[in-house]
VOGU-3710 file (C-alpha; in Angstrom, 3 decimals, decimal comma):
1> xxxxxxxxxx> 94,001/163,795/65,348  96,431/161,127/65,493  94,159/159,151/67,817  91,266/159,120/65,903  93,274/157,789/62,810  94,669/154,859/65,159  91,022/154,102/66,178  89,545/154,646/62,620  92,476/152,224/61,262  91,526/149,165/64,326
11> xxxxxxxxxx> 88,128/149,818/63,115  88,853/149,374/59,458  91,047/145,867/60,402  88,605/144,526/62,477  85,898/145,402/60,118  88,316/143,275/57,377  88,934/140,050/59,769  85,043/139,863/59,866  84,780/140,337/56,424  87,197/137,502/55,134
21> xxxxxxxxxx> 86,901/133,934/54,958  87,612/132,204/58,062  89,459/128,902/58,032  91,175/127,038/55,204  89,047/127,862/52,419  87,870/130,754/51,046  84,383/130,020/50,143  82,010/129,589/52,714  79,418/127,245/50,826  80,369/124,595/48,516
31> xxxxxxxxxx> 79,273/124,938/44,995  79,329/123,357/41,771  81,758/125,027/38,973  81,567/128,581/38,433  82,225/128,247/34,675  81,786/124,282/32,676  82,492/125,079/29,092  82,031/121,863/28,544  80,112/118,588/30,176  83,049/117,408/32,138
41> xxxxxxxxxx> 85,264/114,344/31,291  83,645/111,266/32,793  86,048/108,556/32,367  86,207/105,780/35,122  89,095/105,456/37,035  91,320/102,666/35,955  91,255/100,228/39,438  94,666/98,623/40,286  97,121/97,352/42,911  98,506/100,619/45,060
51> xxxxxxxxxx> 99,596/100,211/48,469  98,120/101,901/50,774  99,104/104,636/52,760  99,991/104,255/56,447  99,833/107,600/57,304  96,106/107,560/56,627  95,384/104,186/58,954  95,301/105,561/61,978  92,176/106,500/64,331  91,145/110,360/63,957
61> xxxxxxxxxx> 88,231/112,539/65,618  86,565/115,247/63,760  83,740/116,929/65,373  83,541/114,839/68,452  82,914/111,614/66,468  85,674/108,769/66,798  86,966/107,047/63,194  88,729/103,883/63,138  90,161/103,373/59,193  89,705/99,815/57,877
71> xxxxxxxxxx> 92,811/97,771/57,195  91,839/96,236/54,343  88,756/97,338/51,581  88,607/93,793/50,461  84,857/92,548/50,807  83,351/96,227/51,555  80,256/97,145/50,389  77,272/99,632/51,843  74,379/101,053/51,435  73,333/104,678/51,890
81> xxxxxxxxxx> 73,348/108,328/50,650  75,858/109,706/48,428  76,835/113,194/48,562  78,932/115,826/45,949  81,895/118,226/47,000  83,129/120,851/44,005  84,432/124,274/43,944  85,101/125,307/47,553  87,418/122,374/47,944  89,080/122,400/43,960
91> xxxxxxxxxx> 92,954/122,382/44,675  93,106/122,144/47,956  94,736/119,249/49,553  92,741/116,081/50,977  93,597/113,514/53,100  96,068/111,310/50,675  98,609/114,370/50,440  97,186/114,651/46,866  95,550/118,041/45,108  91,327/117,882/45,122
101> xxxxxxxxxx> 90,233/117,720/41,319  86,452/117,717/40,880  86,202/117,150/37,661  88,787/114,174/38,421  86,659/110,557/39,308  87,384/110,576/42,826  85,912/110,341/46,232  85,744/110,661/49,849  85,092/107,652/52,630  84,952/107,708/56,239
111> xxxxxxxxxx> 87,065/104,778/57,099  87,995/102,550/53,350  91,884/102,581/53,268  93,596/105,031/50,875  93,408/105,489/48,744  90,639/102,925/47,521  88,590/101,949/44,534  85,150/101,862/44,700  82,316/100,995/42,151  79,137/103,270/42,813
121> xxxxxxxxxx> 75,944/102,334/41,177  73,364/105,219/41,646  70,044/102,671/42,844  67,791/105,499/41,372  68,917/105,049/38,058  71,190/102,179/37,770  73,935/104,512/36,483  77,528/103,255/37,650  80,920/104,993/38,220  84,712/103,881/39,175
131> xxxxxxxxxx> 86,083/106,102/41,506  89,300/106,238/43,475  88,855/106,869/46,939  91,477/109,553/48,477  89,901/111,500/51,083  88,252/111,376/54,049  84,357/112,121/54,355  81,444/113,134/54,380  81,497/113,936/58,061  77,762/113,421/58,367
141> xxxxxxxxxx> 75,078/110,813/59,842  72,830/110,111/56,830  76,171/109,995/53,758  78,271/107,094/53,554  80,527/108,511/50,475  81,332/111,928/49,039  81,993/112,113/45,226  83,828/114,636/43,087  81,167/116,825/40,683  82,598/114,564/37,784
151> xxxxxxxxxx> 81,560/111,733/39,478  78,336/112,787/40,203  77,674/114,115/36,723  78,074/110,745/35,598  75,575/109,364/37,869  73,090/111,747/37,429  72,154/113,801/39,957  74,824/117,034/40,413  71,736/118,871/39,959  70,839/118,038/43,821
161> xxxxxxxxxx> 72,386/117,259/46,175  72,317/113,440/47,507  71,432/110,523/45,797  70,692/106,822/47,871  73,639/104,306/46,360  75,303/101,181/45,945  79,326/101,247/46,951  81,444/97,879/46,346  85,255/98,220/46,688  87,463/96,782/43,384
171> xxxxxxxxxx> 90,227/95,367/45,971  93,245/94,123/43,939  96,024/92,276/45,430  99,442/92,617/44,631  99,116/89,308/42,275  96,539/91,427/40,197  93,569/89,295/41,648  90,325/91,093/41,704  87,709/91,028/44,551  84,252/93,372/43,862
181> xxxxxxxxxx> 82,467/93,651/46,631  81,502/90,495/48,107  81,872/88,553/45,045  84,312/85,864/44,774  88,121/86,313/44,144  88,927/86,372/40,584  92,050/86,577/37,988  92,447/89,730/36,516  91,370/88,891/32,910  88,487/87,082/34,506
191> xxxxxxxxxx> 87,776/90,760/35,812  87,868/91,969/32,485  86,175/89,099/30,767  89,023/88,741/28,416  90,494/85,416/26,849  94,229/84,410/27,930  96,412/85,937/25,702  99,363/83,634/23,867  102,582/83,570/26,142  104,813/84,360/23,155
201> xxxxxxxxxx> 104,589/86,700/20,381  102,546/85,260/17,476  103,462/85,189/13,901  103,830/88,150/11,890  101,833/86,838/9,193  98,859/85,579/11,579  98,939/89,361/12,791  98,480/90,647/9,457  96,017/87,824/8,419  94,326/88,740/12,034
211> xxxxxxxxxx> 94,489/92,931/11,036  92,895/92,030/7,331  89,557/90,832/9,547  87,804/93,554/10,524  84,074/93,416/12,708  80,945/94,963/11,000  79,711/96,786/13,621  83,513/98,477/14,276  84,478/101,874/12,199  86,648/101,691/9,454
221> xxxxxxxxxx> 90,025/103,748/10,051  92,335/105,209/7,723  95,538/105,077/9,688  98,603/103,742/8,536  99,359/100,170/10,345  103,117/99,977/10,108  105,152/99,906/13,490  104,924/98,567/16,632  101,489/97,392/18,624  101,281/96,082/22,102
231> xxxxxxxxxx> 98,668/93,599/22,057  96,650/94,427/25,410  93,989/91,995/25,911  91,444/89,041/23,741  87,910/89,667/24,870  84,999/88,153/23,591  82,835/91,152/24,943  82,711/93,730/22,231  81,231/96,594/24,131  83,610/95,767/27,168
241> xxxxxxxxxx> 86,146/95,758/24,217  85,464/99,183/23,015  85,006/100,655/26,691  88,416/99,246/27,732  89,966/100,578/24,411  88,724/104,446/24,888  90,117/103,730/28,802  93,739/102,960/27,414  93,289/105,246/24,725  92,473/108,163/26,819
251> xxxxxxxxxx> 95,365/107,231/29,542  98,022/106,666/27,060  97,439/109,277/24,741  97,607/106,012/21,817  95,301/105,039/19,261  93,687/101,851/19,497  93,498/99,124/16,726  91,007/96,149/17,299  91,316/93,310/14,703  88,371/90,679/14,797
261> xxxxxxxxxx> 88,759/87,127/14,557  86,167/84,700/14,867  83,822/86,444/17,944  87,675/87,734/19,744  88,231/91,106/20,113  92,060/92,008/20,121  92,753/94,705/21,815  96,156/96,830/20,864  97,703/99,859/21,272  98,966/101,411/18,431
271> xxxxxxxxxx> 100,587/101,863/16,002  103,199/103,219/17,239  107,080/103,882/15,100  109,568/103,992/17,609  110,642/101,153/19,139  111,411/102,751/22,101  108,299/104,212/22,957  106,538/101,229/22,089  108,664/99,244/24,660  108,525/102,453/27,450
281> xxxxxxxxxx> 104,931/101,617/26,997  104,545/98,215/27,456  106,811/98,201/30,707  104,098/100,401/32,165  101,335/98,426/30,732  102,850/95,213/32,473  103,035/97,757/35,835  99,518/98,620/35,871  97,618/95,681/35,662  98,265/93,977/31,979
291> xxxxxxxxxx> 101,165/91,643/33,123  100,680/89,539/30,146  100,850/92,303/27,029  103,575/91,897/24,525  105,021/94,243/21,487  104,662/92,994/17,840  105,958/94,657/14,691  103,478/95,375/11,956  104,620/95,627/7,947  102,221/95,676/5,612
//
């Protein structure tokens, strides 16, 4: 008797080890989200200066092919198919160290350093994303770039399962000067198509002459505008304007104000009433790629 319950218990674990997953993951075949209660955010990733990571630059082999990382993204661009990875690889790890997000813009490259980022323009549609690069893949002949399921919701086609695109790496060095693709080197505003902004703090009574003009075409807001604004950016671009503003916006967790004078667009963050956190905000402003904002105090 006590046999046949050893040999009934093997079978049962054996049984169980051919059952289970195998491997790191626990679903066999990627999918897209099991539940979306909502079209997922689709923000672009906010390019900047990050270093790269050494630990990601050396040569690596995955199924019998040899990869050789790039040293430098500046000047990349290619051609080819682009493919999606979702929920069989949500919050795992990838190659940066970092935790897979789909609904995060991100993607995965054979050989750009990480992490990278990378402008994708779907060719069937024209549709564009911003992505940051942090992982390594697709490890297949005919894809040049795997994107998270947010990033291909934004493009258009997460309802199959490649689409032929465009990539161009945003290289920034650590002066905040902007190469796309193979387009020429360019200052950051110049990037953004924005004006130079003053090098000192203007008047308070041309800010409140300057908050008194408002644009036409821009929504009227309520808000109180007392306390403190940091003054982002002067762009002559009003839909480049307003997409910039719901970027900041959305990062920050700020409201944005956007007085109009003459055909400039100045863009600010705020308002905001403690001192403070207005300044905690402009130090990481200045960090991440607006060198030249500046806090002003509003009364009116």
């Amino acid at each position: 008797m006590r046999t046949l319950l050893l040999i009934l218990f093997a079978s049962f674990i054996l049984a169980a080890c051919k059952s289970a997953p195998t491997g790191r993951y626990t679903q066999h075949q990627d999918t897209a989200p099991n539940h979306v209660a909502k079209v997922p955010e689709t923000l672009d990733a906010v390019p900047k200066y990050e270093a790269y990571r050494m630990f990601n630059s050396r040569p690596y082999k995955v199924l019998g092919k040899h990869y050789t990382p790039l040293t430098s993204g500046k000047g990349f661009e290619e051609v080819g198919y682009a493919s999606w990875y979702g929920q069989k690889f949500h919050g795992h790890l990838t190659s940066n160290g970092e935790t897979y997000n789909m609904f995060a813009m991100s993607a995965a490259h054979k050989t750009l350093p990480l992490p990278s980022y990378v402008r994708v323009t779907n060719l069937d549609n024209n549709k564009q994303a911003i992505v940051r690069v942090n992982d390594r893949g697709p490890f297949h002949d005919n894809r040049i770039i795997d994107l998270s399921y947010a990033a291909a919701v934004k493009l258009g086609y997460h309802n199959k399962g490649t689409a032929k695109v465009k990539i161009e790496v945003i290289h920034f060095d650590p002066d905040n000067n902007v190469t796309v693709g193979i387009s020429p080197t360019v200052t950051y505003d110049e990037y953004l198509g924005i004006a130079p902004l003053p090098s000192a703090p203007i008047p308070s009574s041309e800010v409140a002459a300057n908050a008194s003009v408002q644009s036409d075409n821009l929504p009227q807001t309520s808000m109180s505008l007392n306390g403190y604004f940091i003054q982002v950016a002067a762009l002559s671009n009003q839909k480049k304007a307003e997409s910039i503003s719901n970027v900041l916006s959305a990062l920050y967790q700020v409201p944005t104000h956007m007085p109009v004078v003459g055909n400039v667009y100045k863009l600010q963050l705020g308002p905001i009433e403690d001192e403070a956190l207005a300044h905690e905000l402009l130090e990481q402003l200045k960090q991440n790629g607006y060198p030249q904002a500046y806090k002003i105090k509003q009364t009116l």
